[in-house]
LUMKE-422146 format. One record per atom (N, C-alpha, C): atom name; chain; residue in one letter; y, x, z. Coordinates in Angstrom, 1 decimal. Layout:
BEGIN
  site  unit  code      yy      xx      zz
    CA     A     A       Y       X       Z
...
END
This chain:
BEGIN
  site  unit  code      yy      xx      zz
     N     A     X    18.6   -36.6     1.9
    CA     A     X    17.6   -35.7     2.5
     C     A     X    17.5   -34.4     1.7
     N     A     X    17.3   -33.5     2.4
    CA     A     X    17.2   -32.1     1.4
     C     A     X    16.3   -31.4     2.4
     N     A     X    15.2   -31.7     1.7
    CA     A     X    14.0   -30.5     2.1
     C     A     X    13.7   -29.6     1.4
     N     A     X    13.3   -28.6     1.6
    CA     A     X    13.3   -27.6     1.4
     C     A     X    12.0   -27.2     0.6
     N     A     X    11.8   -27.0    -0.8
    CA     A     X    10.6   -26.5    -1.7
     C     A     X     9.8   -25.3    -0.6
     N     A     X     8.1   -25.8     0.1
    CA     A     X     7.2   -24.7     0.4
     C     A     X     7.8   -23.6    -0.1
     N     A     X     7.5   -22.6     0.6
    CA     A     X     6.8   -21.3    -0.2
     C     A     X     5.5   -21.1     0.0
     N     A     X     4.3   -20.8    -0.7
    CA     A     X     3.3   -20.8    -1.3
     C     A     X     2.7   -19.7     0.1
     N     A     X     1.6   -20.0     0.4
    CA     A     X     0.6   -19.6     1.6
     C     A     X     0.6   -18.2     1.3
     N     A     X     0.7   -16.8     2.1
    CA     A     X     0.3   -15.4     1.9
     C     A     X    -1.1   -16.0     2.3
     N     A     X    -1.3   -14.9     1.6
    CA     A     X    -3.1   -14.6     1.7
     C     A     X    -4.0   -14.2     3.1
     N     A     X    -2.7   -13.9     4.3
    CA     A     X    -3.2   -13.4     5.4
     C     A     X    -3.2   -14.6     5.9
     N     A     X    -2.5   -15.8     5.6
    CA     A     X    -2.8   -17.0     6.3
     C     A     X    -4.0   -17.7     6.4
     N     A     X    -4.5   -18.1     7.4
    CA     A     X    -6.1   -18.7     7.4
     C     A     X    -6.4   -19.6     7.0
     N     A     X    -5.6   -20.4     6.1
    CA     A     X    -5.4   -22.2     5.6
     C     A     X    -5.2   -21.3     4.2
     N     A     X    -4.9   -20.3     3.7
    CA     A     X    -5.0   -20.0     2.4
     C     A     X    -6.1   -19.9     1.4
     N     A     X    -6.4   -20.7     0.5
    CA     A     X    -7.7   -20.7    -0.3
     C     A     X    -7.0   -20.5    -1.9
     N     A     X    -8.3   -20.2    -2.6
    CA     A     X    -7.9   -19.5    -4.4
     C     A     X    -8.9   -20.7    -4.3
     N     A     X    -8.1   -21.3    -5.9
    CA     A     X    -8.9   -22.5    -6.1
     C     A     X   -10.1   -21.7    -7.1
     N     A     X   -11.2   -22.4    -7.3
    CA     A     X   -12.8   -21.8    -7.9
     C     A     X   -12.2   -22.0    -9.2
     N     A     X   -12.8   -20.7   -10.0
    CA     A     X   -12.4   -20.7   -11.7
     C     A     X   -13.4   -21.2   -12.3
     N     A     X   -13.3   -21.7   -13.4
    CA     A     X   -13.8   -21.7   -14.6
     C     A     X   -14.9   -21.5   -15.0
     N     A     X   -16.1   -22.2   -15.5
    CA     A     X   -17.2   -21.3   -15.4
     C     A     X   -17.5   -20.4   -16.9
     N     A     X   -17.5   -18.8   -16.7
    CA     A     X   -17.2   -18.3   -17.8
     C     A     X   -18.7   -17.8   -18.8
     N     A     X   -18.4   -18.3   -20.4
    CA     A     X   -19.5   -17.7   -20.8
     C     A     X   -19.1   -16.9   -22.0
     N     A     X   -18.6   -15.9   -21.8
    CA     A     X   -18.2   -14.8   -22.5
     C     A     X   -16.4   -14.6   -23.0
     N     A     X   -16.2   -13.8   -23.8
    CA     A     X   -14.7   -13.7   -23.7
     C     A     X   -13.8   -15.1   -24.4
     N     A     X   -13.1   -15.5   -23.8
    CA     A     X   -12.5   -16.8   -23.9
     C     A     X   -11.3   -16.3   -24.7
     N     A     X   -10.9   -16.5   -26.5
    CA     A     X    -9.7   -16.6   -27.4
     C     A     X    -8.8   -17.3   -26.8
     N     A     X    -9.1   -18.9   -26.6
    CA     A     X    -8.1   -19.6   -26.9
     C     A     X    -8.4   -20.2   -25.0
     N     A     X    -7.8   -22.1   -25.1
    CA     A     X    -8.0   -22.4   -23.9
     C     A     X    -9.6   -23.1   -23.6
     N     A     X   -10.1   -22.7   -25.0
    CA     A     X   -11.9   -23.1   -24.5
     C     A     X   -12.8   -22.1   -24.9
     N     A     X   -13.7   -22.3   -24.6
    CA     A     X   -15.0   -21.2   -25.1
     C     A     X   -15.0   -21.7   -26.7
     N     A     X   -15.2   -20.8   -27.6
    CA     A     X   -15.3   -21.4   -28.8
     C     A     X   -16.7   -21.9   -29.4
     N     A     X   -17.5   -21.3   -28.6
    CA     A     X   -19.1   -22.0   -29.1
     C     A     X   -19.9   -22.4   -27.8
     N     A     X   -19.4   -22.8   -26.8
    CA     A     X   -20.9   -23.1   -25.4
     C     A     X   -20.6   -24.3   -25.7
     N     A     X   -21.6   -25.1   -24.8
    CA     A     X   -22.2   -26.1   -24.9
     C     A     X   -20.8   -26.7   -23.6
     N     A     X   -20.4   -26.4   -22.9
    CA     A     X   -19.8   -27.5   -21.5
     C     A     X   -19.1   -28.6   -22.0
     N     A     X   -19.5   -30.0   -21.5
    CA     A     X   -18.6   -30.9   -22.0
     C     A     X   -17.5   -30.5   -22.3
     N     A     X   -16.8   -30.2   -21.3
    CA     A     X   -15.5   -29.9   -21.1
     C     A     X   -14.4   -28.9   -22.6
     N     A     X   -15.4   -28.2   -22.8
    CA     A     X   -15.3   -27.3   -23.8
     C     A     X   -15.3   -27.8   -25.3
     N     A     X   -16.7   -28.5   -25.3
    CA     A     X   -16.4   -29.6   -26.2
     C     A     X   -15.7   -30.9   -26.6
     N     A     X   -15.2   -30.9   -25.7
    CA     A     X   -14.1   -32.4   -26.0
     C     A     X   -12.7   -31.7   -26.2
     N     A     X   -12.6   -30.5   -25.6
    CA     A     X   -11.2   -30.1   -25.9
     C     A     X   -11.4   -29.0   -27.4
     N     A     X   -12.4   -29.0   -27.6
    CA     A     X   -12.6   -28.4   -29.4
     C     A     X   -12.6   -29.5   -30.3
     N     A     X   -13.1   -30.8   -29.6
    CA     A     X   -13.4   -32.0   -30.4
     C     A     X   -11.4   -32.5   -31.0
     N     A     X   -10.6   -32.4   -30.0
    CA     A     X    -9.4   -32.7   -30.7
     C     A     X    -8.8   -32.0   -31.5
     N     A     X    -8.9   -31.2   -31.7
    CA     A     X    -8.9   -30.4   -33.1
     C     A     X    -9.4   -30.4   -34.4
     N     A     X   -10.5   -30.8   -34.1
    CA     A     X   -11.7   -31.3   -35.3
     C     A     X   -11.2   -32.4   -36.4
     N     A     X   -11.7   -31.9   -37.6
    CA     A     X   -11.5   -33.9   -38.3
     C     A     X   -12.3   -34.3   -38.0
     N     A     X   -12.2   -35.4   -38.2
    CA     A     X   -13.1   -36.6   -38.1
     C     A     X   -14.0   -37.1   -39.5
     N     A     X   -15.1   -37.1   -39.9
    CA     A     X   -16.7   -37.0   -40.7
     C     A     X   -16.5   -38.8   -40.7
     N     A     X   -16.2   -39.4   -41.5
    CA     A     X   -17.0   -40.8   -41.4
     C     A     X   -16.4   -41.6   -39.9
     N     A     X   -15.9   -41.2   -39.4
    CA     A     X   -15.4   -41.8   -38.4
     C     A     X   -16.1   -41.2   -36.9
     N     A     X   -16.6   -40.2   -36.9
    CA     A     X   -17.4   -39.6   -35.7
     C     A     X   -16.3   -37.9   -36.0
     N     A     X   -16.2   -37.8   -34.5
    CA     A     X   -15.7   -36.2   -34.6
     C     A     X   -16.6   -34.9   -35.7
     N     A     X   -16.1   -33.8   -36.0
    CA     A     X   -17.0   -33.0   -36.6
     C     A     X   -17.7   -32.5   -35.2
     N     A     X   -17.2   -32.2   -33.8
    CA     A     X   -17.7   -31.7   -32.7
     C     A     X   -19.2   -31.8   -32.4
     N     A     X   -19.2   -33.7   -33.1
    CA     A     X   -20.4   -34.2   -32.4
     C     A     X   -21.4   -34.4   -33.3
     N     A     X   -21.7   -33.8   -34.9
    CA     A     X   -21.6   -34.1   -36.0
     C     A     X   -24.1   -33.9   -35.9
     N     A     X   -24.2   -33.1   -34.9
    CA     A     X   -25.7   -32.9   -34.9
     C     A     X   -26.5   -34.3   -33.6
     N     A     X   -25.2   -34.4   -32.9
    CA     A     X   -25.8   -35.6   -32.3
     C     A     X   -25.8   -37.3   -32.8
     N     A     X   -25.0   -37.1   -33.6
    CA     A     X   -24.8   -38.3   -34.2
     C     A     X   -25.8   -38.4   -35.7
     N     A     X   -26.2   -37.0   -36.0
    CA     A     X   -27.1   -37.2   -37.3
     C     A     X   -28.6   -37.4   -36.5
     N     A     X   -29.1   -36.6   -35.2
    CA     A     X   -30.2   -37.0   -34.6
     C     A     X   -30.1   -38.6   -34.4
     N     A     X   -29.4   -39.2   -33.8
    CA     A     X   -29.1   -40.7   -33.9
     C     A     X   -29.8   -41.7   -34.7
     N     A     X   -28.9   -41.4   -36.2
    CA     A     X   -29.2   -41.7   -37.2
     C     A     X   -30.6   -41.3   -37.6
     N     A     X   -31.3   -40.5   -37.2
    CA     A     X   -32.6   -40.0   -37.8
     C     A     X   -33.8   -40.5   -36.4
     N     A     X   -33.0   -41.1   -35.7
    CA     A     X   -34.0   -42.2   -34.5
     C     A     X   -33.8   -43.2   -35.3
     N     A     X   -32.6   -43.8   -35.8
    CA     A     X   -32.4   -45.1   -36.1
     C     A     X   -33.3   -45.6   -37.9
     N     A     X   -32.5   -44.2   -38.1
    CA     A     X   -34.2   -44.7   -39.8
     C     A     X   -35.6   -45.3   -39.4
     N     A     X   -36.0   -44.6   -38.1
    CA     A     X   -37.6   -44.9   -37.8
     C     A     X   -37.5   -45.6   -36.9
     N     A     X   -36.7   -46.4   -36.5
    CA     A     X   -36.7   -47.4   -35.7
     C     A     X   -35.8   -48.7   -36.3
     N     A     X   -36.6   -49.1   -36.7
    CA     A     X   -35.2   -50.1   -37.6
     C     A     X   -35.1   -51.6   -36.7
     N     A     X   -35.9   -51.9   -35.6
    CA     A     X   -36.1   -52.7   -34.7
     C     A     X   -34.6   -52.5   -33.7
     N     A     X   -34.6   -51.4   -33.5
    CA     A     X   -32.9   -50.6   -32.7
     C     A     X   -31.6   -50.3   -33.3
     N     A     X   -31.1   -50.5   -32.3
    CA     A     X   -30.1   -50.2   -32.7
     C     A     X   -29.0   -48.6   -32.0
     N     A     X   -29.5   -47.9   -32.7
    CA     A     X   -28.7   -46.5   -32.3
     C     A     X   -27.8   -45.5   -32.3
     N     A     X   -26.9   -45.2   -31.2
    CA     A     X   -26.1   -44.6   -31.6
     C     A     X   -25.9   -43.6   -30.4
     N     A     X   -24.6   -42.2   -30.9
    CA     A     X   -24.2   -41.5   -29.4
     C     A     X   -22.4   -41.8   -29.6
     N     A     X   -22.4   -41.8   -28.6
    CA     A     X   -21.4   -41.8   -27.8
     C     A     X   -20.2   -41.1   -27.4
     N     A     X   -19.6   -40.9   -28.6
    CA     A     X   -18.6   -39.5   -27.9
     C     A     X   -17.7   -39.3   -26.7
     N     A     X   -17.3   -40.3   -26.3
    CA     A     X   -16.5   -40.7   -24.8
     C     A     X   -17.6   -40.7   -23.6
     N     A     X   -18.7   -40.9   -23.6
    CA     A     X   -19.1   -40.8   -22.2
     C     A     X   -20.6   -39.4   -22.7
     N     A     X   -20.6   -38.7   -24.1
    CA     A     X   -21.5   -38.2   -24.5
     C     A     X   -23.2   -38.7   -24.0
     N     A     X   -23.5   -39.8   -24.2
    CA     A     X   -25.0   -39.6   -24.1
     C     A     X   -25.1   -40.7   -25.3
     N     A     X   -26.6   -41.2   -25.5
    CA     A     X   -27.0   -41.9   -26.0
     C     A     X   -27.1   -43.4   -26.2
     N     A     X   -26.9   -44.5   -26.8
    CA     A     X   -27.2   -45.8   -26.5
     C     A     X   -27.8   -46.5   -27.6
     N     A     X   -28.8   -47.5   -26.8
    CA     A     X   -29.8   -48.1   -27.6
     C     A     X   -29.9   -49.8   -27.1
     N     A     X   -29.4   -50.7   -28.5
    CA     A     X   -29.6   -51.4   -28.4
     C     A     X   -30.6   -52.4   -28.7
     N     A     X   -31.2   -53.5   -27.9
    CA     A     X   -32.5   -53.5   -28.4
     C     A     X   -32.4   -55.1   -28.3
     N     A     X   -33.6   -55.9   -28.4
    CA     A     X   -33.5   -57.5   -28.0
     C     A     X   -33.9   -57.3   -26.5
     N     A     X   -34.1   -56.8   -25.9
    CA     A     X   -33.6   -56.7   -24.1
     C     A     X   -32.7   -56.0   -23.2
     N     A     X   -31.6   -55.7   -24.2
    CA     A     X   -30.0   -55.6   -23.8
     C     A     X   -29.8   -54.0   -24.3
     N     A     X   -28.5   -53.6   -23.7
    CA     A     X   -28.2   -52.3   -24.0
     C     A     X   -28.7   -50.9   -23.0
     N     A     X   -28.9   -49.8   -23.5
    CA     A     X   -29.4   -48.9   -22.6
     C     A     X   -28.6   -47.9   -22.7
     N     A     X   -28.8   -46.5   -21.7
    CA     A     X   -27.8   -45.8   -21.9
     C     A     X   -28.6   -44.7   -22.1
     N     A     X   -28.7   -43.4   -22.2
    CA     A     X   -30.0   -42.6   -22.3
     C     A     X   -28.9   -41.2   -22.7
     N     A     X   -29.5   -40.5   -21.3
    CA     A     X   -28.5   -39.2   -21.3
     C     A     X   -28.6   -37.8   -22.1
     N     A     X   -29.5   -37.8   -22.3
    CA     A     X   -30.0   -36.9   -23.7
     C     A     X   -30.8   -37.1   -24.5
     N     A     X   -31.0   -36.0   -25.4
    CA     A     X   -31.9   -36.5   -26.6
     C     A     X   -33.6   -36.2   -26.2
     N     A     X   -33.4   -35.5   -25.6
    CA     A     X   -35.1   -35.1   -24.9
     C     A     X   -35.9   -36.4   -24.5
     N     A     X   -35.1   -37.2   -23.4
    CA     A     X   -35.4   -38.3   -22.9
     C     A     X   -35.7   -39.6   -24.2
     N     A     X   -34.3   -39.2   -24.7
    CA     A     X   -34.4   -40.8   -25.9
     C     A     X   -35.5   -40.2   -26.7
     N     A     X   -35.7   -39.2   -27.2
    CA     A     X   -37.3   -38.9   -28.0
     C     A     X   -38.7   -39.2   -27.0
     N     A     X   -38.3   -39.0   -26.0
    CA     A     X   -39.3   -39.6   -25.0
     C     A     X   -40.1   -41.1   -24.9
     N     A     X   -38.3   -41.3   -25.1
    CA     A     X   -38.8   -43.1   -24.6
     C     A     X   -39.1   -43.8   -26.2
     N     A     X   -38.6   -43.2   -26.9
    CA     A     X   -39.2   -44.1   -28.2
     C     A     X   -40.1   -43.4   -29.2
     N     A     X   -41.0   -42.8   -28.3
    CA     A     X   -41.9   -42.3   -28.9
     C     A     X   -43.6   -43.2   -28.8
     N     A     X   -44.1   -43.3   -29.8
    CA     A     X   -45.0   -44.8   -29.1
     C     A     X   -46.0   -43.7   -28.7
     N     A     X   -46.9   -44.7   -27.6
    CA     A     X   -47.6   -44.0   -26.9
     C     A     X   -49.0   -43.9   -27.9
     N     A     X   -49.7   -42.8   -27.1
    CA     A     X   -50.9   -42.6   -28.3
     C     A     X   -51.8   -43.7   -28.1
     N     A     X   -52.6   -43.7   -29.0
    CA     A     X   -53.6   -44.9   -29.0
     C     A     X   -54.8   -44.3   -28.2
     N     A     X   -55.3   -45.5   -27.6
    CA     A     X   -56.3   -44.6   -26.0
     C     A     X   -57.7   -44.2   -26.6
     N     A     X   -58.2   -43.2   -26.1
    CA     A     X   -59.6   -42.4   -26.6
     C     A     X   -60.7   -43.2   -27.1
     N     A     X   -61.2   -43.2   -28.3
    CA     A     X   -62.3   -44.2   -28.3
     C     A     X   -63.6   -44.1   -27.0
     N     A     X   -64.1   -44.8   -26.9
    CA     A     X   -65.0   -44.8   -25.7
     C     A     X   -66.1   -44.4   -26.7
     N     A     X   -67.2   -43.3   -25.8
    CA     A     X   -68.4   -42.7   -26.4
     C     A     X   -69.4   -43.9   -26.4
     N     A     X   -70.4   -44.5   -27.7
    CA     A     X   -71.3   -45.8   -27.3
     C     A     X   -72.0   -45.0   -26.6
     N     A     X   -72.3   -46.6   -26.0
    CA     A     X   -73.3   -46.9   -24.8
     C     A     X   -74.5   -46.9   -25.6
     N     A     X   -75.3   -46.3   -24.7
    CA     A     X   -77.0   -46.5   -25.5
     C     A     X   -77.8   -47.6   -25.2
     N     A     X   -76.6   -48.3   -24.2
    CA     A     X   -77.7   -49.6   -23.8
     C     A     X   -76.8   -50.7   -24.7
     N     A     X   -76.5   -50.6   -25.9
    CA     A     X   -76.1   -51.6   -26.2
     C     A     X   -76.7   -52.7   -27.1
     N     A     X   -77.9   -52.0   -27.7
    CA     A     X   -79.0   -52.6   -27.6
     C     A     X   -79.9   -52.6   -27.0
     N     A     X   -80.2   -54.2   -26.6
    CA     A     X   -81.3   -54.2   -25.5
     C     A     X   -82.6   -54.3   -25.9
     N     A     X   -83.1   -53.6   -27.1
    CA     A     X   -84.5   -54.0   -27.4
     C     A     X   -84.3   -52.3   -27.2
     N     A     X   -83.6   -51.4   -27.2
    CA     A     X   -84.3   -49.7   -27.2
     C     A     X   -83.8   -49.6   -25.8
     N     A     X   -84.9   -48.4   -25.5
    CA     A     X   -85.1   -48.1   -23.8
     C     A     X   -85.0   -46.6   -24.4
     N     A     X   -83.7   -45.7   -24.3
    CA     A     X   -83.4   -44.6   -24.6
     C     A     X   -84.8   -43.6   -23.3
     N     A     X   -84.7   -44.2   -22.3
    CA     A     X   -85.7   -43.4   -21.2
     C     A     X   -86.6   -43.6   -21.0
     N     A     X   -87.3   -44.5   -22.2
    CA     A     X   -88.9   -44.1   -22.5
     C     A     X   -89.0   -44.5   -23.9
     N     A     X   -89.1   -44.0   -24.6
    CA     A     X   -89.2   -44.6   -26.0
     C     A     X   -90.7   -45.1   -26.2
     N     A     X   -91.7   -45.4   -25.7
    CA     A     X   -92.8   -45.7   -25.9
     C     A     X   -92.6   -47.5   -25.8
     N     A     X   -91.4   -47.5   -25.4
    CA     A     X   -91.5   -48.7   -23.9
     C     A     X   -90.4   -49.9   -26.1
     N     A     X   -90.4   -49.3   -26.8
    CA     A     X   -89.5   -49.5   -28.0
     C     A     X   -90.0   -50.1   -29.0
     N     A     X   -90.1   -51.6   -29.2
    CA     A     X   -90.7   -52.3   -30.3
     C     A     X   -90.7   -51.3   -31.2
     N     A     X   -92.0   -51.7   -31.9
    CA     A     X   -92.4   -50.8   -33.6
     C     A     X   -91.9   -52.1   -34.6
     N     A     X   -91.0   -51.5   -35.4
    CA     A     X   -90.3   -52.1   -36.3
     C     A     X   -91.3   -52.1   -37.5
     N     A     X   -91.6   -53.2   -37.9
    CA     A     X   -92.3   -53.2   -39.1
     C     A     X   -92.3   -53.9   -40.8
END
């Protein structure tokens, strides 16, 4: 069989589409942004990186936030994730996944302790705060 290699759509043709670029955040050196945040960006700077202790240098502030949940929670078990980037916590009622750090400071943050309640003035029942006449004389 010998078919013949396309030639590539003119632009006047109505089936011709430009695939969507890149989303750009300032002048691009190499084949990544050298400092944004896009996953994308970051995993392809991450292979370049050494490796710290066994964690990329890429990921080297989320993995110390981690560690700095896991000192004050010594009940957990915590870590991030460099292959699927988020967070996970292991606990005695299974594993969790937790997609950023905003959230995981969220959830293991204990909740406050609830307002003390103002006393009651009827909690003694020998004083009548609304007549005080009506109020044993203590002798």
């Amino acid at each position: 069989m010998t078919h013949p290699i396309p030639a590539p759509r003119p632009s006047s043709d109505p089936l011709y589409r430009t695939r969507p670029g890149l989303p750009q955040c300032g002048l691009i050196v190499g084949p990544v942004c050298p400092s944004c945040a896009h996953p994308s960006c970051r995993r392809i700077r991450a292979e370049c990186l050494p490796r710290l202790g066994g964690h990329l240098a890429e990921y080297r502030d989320e993995h110390a936030f981690a560690a700095s949940l896991q000192a004050r929670n010594r009940h957990l078990i915590i870590w991030y994730g460099e292959k699927t980037g988020s967070y996970w916590v292991a606990s005695s009622t299974g594993l969790a996944e937790v997609p950023d750090a905003q959230t995981l400071t969220r959830l293991l943050t204990p909740e406050p302790p609830p307002a003390p309640t103002p006393p009651s003035p009827f909690l003694r029942p020998y004083l009548n705060p609304t007549n005080p006449n009506l109020n044993p004389v203590l002798i």
